[in-house]
N, C-alpha and C positions, 0 to 999 in steps of 0.2 A: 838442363831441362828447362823447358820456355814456363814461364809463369801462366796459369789460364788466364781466358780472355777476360777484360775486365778488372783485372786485379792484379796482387805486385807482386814480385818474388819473397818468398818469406812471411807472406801471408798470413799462412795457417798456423806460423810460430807461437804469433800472439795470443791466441785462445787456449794454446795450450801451456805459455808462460802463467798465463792469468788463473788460470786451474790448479799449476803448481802453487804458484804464491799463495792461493788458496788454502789448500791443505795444510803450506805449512805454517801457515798466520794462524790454521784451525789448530793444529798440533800443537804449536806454542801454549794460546789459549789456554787449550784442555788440560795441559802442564800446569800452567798458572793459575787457574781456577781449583785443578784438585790440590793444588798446595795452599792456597787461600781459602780455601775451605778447612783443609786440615788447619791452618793455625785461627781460623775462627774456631774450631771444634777445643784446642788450647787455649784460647782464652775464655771461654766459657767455663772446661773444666780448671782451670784455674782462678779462674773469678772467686773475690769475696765470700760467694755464701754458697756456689757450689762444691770451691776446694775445700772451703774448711766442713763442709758437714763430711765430706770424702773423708778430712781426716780423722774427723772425731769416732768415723766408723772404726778408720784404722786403727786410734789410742785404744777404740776398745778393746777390738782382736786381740791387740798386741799385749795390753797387761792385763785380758781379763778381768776387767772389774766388775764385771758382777761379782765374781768371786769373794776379790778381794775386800770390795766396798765395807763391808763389818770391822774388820779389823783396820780398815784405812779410817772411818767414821772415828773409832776408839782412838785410833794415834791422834786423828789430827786436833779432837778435844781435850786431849792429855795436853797434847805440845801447847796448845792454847792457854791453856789453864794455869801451866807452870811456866812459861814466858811471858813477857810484856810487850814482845815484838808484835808489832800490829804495821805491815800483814802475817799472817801467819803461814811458812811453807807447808806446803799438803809432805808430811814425812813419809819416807820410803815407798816414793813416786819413780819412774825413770827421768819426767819432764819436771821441770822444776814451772808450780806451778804456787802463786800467793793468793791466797784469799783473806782479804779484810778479819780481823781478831773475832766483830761481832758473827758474822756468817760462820765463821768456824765454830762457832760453839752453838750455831744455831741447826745451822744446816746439817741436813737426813734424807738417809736414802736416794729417790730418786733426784730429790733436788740438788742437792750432793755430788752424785754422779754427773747430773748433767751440766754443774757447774765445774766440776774438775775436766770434763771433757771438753767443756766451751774454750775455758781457759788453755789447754793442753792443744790444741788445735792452731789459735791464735798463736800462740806460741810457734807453732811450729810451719805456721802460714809465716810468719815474718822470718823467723833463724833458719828454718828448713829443719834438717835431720840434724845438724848438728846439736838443736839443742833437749836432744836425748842424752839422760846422763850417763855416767860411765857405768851404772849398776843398769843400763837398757837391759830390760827384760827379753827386748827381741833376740838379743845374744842366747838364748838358754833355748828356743824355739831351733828345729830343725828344718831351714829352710833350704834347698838347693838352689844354685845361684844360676843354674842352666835349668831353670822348670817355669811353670807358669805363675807359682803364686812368688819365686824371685821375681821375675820381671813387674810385676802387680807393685811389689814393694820396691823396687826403684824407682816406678813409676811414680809411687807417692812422693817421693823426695824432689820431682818437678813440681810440686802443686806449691808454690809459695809467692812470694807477694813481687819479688826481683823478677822471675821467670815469668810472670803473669802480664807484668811490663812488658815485658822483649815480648812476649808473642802477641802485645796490642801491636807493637812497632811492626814486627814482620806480619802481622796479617795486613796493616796499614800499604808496606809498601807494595806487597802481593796483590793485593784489592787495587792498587794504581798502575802498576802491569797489568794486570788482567783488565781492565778498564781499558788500558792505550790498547791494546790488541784486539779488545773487543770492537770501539771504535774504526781501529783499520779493516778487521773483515766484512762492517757493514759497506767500508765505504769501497769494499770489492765485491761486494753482491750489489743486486739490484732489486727492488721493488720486493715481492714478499719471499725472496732467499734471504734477504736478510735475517727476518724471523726464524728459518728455517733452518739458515746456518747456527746460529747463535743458540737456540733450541737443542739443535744436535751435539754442539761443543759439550753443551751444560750436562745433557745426559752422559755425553762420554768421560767426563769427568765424575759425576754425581753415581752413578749406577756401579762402576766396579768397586768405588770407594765404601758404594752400602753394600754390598757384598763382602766386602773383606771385613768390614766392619758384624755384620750378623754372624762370620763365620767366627770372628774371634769368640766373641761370644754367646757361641755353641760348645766353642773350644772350655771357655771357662766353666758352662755348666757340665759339660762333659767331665770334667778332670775333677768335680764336688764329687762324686760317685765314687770315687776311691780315696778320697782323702780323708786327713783326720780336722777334728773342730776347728783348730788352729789356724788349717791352708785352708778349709773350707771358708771360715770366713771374710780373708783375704781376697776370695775368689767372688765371694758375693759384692767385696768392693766393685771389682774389675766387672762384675756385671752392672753393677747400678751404672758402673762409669760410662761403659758400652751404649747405652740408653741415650745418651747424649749426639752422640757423631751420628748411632742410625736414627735418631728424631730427624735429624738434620740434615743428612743424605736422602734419606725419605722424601722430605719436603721438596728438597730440592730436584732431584728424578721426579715426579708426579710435578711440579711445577714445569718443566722439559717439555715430557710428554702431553702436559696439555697445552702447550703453548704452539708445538708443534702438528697436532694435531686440529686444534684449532686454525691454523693457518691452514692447511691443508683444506679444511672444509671452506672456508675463506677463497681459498684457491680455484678449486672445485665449483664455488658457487660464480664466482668471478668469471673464469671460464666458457659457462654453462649460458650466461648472463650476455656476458662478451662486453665487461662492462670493465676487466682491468689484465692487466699485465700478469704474465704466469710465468715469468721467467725466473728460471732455475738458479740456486749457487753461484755457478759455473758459468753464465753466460752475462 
């Protein structure tokens, strides 16, 4: 078949190679971006002062201290009193957790609590789970290990100061992919597809990931409804937690959509004006 006049054989190849590479530098991207989103969303919840208030929710759950606080207040000014060890361990704790001699015979109540639960956190931001002791109260709690408030409590055993590391590094090297890739699709668009492109990625990435994210946590308030105190409170972790990736999915869809939409009117005005280039993506 002769080539039309004008032009070469194999012509039309090109536009249509340039469309593919397209898509699939877009597809890459959108891979890259919702995984780099996701370990931004992990180093957050692992961060400093967000994991450890996550855990100090957890200490509570897990040993009830409200409960206990009376009879923990009484042990731990006994033990105080009749040793000279300074610091003094909080007795029949699961975490092994020391408080200076003077505070132990000072410290009450709320102040009490919120220092055994500072320190109990801390603790367990740096050793993880392991350094629950062998008398963990969580063992007597009836948890299933295929249910939602198990995965909540594995969950927590990622929040520590080693894994909060690794997921600076892998959002680090994610964030430098996504970047090389983002680079290559502008330099296959043109004029304001670029925006346009890069716009659409973010959404395609950002929008299913806050969707899965708000379903989860429907999912968690869903499952409070039949539970008892125990996985209820567990579950109110997995919602505070929840609050985080949709803040952040959120932002980032409405960041998309206006950047995208603004170009559009940009577009439109351009256009109308005859004053710039309206070319597509694709061309």
């Amino acid at each position: 078949m002769n080539a039309p006049a004008g032009g070469r054989p194999g012509s039309t190849v090109s536009p249509l190679l340039r469309a593919a590479s397209q898509w699939l530098i877009g597809a890459i991207l959108a891979v890259a971006l919702t995984l780099f989103f996701l370990a931004i969303t992990a180093v957050q919840l692992s961060s400093n002062g967000v994991g450890q208030r996550i855990l100090r929710g957890s200490v509570a759950v897990s040993t009830n201290i409200d409960a206990i606080l009376p009879d923990l207040q009484a042990a731990l000014r006994e033990q105080a009193r009749e040793r000279d060890a300074d610091p003094v361990r909080v007795p029949d704790f699961p975490i092994p957790v020391d408080i200076p001699r003077d505070d132990a015979l000072s410290l009450e109540g709320t102040a009490l609590r919120e220092r055994v639960l500072r320190e109990s956190a801390a603790r367990l931001y740096e050793d993880g789970m392991s350094a629950w002791a062998e008398a963990d109260l969580k063992g007597k709690q009836d948890i299933e290990l295929v249910s939602t408030a198990g995965l909540i409590e594995r969950g927590l055993g990622l929040i520590t100061a080693k894994n909060h590391d690794r997921m600076v590094i892998a959002a680090a090297v994610l964030g430098s992919l996504a970047a090389v890739f983002a680079v290559l699709l502008m330099a296959s668009a043109r004029s304001w597809g670029r925006l346009i492109a890069l716009s659409t990625v973010t959404i395609a990435a950002a929008l299913p990931s806050l969707a899965a994210a708000v379903a989860i946590r429907f999912g968690f308030r869903t499952a409070q409804e039949e539970a008892d105190p125990f996985v209820t409170g567990l579950l109110d972790l997995g919602v505070e937690a929840m609050s985080v990736p949709i803040r952040n999915y959120l932002a980032l869809t409405v960041l998309g959509f206006t950047v995208m939409l603004l170009t559009l009117a940009f577009m439109w005005a351009s256009a109308r004006n005859g004053t710039g280039s309206v070319d597509s993506p694709a061309t």
